[in-house]
Every structure is written in structure tokens, then in C-alpha cells.
Steps between C-alpha positions, in 0.01 A plus 500: 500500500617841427566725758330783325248563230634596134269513259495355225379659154169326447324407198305829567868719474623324161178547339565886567804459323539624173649243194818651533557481891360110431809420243757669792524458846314736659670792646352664857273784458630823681269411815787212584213169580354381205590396132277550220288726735447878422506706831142654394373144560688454830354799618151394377513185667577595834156703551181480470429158685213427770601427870437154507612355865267263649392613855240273573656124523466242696811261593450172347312212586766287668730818660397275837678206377796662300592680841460162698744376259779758527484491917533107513807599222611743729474318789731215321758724413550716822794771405555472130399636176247324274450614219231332217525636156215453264705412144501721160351492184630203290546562102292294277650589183654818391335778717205317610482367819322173709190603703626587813476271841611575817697273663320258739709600816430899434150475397392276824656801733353728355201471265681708228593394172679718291875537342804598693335503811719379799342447832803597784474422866781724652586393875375717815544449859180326528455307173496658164411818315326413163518675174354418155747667184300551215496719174314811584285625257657606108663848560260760276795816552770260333321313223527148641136422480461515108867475414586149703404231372374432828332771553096582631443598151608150334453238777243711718462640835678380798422586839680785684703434811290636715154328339728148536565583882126485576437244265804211632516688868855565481702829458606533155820614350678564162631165377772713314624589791554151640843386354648783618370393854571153495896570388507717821333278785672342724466170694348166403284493209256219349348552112295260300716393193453423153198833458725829425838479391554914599383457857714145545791705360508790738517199820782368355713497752228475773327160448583132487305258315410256793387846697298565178390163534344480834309789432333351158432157673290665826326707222394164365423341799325807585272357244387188615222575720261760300318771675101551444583718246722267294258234500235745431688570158563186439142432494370768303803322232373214535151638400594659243713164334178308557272740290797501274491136439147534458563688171757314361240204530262682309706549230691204430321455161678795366834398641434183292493711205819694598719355786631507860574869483102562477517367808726640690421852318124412636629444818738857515242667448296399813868601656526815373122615541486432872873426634876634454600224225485131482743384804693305278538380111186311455518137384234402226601160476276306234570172431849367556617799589351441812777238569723819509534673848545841409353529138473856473545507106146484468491406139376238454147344319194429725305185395191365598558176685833619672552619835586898553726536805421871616735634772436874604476769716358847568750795636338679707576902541704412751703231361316191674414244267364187519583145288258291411520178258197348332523197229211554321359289158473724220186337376345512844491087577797333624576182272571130753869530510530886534217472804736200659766722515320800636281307717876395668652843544180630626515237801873594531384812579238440698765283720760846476214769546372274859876499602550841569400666808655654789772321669565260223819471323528721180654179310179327573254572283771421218542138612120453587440585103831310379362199690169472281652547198759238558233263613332603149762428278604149658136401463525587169845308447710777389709462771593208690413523834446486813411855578767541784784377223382745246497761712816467722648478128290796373413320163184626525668842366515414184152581429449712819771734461464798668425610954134473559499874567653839605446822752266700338494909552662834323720260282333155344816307659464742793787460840707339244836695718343286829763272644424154472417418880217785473333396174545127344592396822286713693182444673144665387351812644166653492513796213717285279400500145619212317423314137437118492525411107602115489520394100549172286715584159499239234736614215420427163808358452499266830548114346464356874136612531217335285441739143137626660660653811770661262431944449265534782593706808317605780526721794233654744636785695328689800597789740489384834460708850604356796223540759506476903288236401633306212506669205315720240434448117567870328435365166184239552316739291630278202410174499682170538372185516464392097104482490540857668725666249269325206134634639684780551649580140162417363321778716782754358428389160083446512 
């Protein structure tokens, strides 16, 4: 990140240039700041412009929660400072960028979301004193907002620093001003890595990476145990994906006629019109492709008589998605073999799904699925068994492939940072949020499996929520069982 602003001559200041100046570089106008810019324009655009500061805002939904967060990370790290940037704008090609995300770590503290930001916790006698860097608004006196290319007039408003302190209750600073800071501060200091290159640069000589470390792993273990808030969000994702799935049923005759991308276009949509984004790259998986785990191609033809192996979910505005799986017949009727093989992952998850609850191990609901699924395929002698021997071997793998499921929350893979005693081998809480999506894979290429079993994949994948109680279904607005999901597509399509 630079340290300060130089604009850059936007597409606006070359088109002001005459044929001549466009042959030869530019040479500065008289009033010192911008090429190809006359100074009776500079002066024009500096005038003339509405007050348009927002004085009646509300701090966001969840400024509760994101200042619970930063005491229990204050609290942690007693004495130092921590300091969270959000990341940069990423080029796509040329001089367009990626849509913009926050980092997870920077977003959960404090609800905001946009470039550059850094979230810094500098030490105080009794705790911390927290400050949010951000870009103020574009400066009208100097020209940046219509002659940077990201400024208000080409990328829109941003807020000003003192509409973003009553929005994310925290004082808010100049985020230009920052490196400066950070080369000059003395004592220990923690950053999250791998986001912005300019802050990581000015701590140079102040961090370690196993300091660094720490601090990134409590932020994901921080994570484990959502708040009423999180799993709020998560619901209203989970809503959303379920409608969403609803309209990719309805349309699967026109996918036939086109491909996987209708669907997963179908799907964005429902992503876009009521969330963030999708939460990840959508898998439209028709056919064999369904055999592949991540098959996020999505170009493939949709026939009648094959399965379709939709895997999706909703963003929502805050960047909680869900994941849901559903293995659905593209004519609407599963054939014998393709309901056999359903009808098996469906009690596999069943036997996963009634596994988790509080106190149990988080490995648990993993083996209760793998266990049905083993005892599957021995009974229908693709592997040798008994069960036990399969399974102490893992030979069941070969067509089971993947973890029966996941943390669930801001990211689809969410805690991933979590040290292995608090997650794998940790033990369930009430206000986790986790995915139980056991699957049976059959490549079309697999000689060891009978040729009818051979292209057909299928995985059925729900968001789970640990209860004080057992546990809660987020996503049992879709059905499951295989009669379910076949009334069901013919109501969507009556």
C-alpha cells in the first residue's frame, strides 16, 4: 500500500487530451497535479458539490458481537500490538480488478468490509486502545475523486471516517497514515499475514512468524463456537440456498437444452439478488461429473436420466454462507441402481447427522457415516469384508473419498487455522455449525465395480447446529429422503 495518494490520470484526463498530447507523453499543466488536465477544469471540479455526510446512522447490526470479539482478543494478548489488516484490491487483468472481500479475520472484528482497511489494537495500561484505518472519503480540493481510478466518481461513495466510527464503534483514522506509525512503534507486535504486503513491510523488523502465528490460530479458534448472530446469518444463507435450489429445479429443462452453467448461472442469481455472492464456486455436476469432487467447470451436457450433483451456497451480506449438497434426477424419478446408491448415502447420513451433539467427539459423526457405507459396499461385494477389515484398512475410500464434513461459518471451510486438538480432535459445543455430506463416487472409468454403478455419484450435504440438546437441521427445508426430493421436484414443476 502506498503511503500516500497520487493520482493517477484517469480515463476521464486522457480523453481531455488533445491527439497530439495522446502521441507524446504528456507534459504537467502549469497547476503542477494533473496531466492532460487544463487548470479551468481543476478549478471547475473542485466546486459546486452538495454536502453529502451522513448524520443519521446507526452502528451495524452485530457492533455487540464485533466488540465481544476484540476484548476476548485483547484479553489474549495482554501488552502487545495486534494489528488485523483487511487485504487490497487484486488485478484481474490489466486494470481491472477482483470484487473485493475482506479478509475473514478483519471482517469478524469489525463488521466492515472494504479495501485497505487495517483494524489496530495498540496496548494501554488496562487492555487496548482500538482504531479502524480506512480511506477517508475522495479529496474534492485535489482532484482524487474523478481523477483516481479509485475514486467516488468511478467506484462510488465510501463512507467518511467519522460516518465509519458510528457505524463499526471504533475511532477511525487515516489508513495513510498507518505505515508511518507502525515503522515507529515500539514493543511487541502481532499482524495477520498473507492480506497487505505494505502494512507486513513496515513490521519488518518487529514480528516473527510463529508470533504471527498464534495470533491467526486464536482468531480461528475464536470461530468455533458462533454467537446468535452468526448462526442467525447462517440461517437466513441457508434460506436463501434453499429457495435457490428451488429454481434451479424448475428449470432444469432449459439446462438440458444448454448445460451446467444454466445451472449454476440460475443458481447466482438467487446469490446475488438476496446475498453477498455464492460462498464458493458452485458445482453443477451432471452426470459423471458428479464422480468429480470439486467440478467447478460447469460445462458440461445435462441429460434426462442422469443424476445432477448440485453443491451451493448463498453469501450472505455479511459473508456467512451456507453449503448444501443435493443429488437430484434430472428427469424427476430416480432409476433402481441410482435410488440404491442414494438410498445408502442418505442412511449414512442419517447415522452422521444423529452423531453429533454436545459432548460427542467431532470425529464421530465421520465414522458413524463411514460405518454404513462400508457395511453397504461389502453387501454389495465390492469390497471384501468384514466391515472392521475394510475400515481399519480404509478401502472403503476408494469410492468414499472425501471427510464427512467441515466447520461451517464466514468461510465454507471455516476455523481451518484451529489446531488440531481444538477442531478434528476436539469435542462438540453448543453454537457449532458444522456440514455432514457423506458421498459414494463411482468413476466411469472404475473396472472393479459392476458397468451399472460406473458415472454415478452422489452426495447429500446439510448444515448442522449443535444444540444444548442434540442438534439442529439449518437446511431441512430441502428434502432428503429419495421419495421426498421426487414429490418434491414434481410440486416445483406442476
Amino acid at each position: 500500500m502506498a503511503d500516500e495518494l497520487t493520482p493517477a490520470v484517469s480515463d476521464f484526463a486522457a480523453d481531455a487530451a488533445g491527439p497530439e498530447e495522446s502521441e507524446e507523453p504528456i507534459k504537467q499543466r502549469k497547476n503542477g497535479l494533473y496531466p492532460g488536465v487544463s487548470d479551468e477544469l481543476a478549478e471547475n471540479m473542485k466546486s459546486g458539490w452538495a454536502d453529502t455526510e451522513l448524520r443519521d446512522l446507526e452502528p451495524i447490526a452485530q457492533a455487540a458481537e464485533t466488540a465481544a470479539r476484540r476484548s476476548a482478543l485483547s484479553a489474549r494478548f495482554p501488552g502487545e500490538r495486534l494489528v488485523i489488516p483487511a487485504g487490497n484490491l487484486k488485478t484481474r487483468s490489466n486494470d481491472t480488478e477482483y470484487a473485493f472481500r475482506a479478509s475473514v479475520e478483519y471482517a469478524y472484528l469489525t463488521g466492515n468490509q472494504t479495501e485497505d482497511g487495517v483494524l489496530v489494537l495498540e496496548p494501554t495500561a488496562d487492555g487496548h486502545q482500538e482504531t479502524i484505518y480506512l480511506l477517508p472519503r475522495s479529496d474534492r480540493e485535489n482532484g482524487e475523486f474523478w481523477l483516481s481510478g479509485q475514486g467516488e466518481l468511478w467506484v462510488g461513495r465510501r463512507h467518511s471516517l467519522t460516518e465509519a466510527q458510528t457505524l463499526y464503534g471504533i475511532p477511525a483514522s487515516d489508513v495513510r497514515e498507518l505505515p508511518d506509525a507502525l515503522r515507529e512503534a515500539t514493543g511487541p507486535v502481532r499482524v495477520v499475514r498473507g492480506y497487505d504486503a505494505g502494512i507486513e513491510a513496515a513490521l519488518t523488523d518487529k514480528v516473527t512468524a510463529e508470533r504471527d502465528e498464534e495470533l491467526r490460530v486464536f482468531l480461528s479458534e475464536a470461530r468455533l463456537v458462533k454467537d446468535e448472530f452468526e448462526i442467525g446469518e447462517l440461517q437466513k444463507a441457508v434460506d436463501s440456498t434453499v429457495r435457490g435450489f428451488e429454481d434451479v429445479v424448475r428449470v432444469l429443462d432449459k439446462a438440458e437444452a444448454t448445460s451446467e452453467r444454466y445451472i449454476e448461472g440460475t443458481f447466482f442469481l438467487r446469490a446475488r439478488v438476496e446475498g453477498n455472492d455464492v460462498g464458493y464456486g458452485t458445482i453443477a455436476a451432471a452426470g459423471p461429473h458428479a464422480c468429480t469432487l470439486h467440478w467447478v467447470r460447469n460445462d458440461g451436457p445435462v441429460r434426462s436420466g442422469d443424476l445432477l450433483l448440485l453443491d451451493a451456497g448463498v453469501e450472505t451480506h455479511t459473508y456467512y454462507t451456507a453449503d448444501v449438497t443435493r443429488t437430484l434426477p434430472i428427469n424427476g424419478r430416480f432409476t433402481e441402481i441410482q435410488k440404491k446408491i442414494y438410498d445408502a448415502v442418505y442412511d449414512a447420513q442419517e447415522a452422521g447427522i444423529a452423531a453429533v451433539k454436545p459432548g460427542g467427539k467431532y470425529r464421530d459423526f465421520h465414522d458413524a457415516a463411514q460405518r454404513v457405507l462400508t457395511e453397504r459396499l461389502v453387501e454389495w461385494g465390492l469390497v471384501e469384508g468384514p466391515v472392521e477389515r475394510v475400515l481399519e484398512l480404509g478401502l472403503q475410500r476408494r469410492w468414499t473419498l472425501h471427510g464427512t464434513g467441515h466447520m461451517l461459518g464466514m468461510d465454507v471451510h471455516d476455523c481451518a487455522a484451529a489446531r488440531v486438538e481444538s477442531y478434528v480432535d476436539g469435542t462438540l459445543e453448543p453454537g457449532m455449525v458444522l456440514t455432514v455430506e457423506p458421498g459414494l463416487y463411482f468413476q466411469a472409468d472404475d473396472l472393479t465395480v459392476p458397468e451399472e454403478y460406473r458415472g454415478i455419484g452422489v452426495r447429500i450435504e446439510d448444515d448442522i447446529l449443535v444444540t444444548a440438546e442434540g442438534n439442529r437441521n439449518l437446511s431441512d427445508g430441502l428434502p432428503r429422503r429419495s421419495d421426498e426430493v421426487e414429490a418434491w421436484m414434481s410440486s416445483l414443476n406442476s
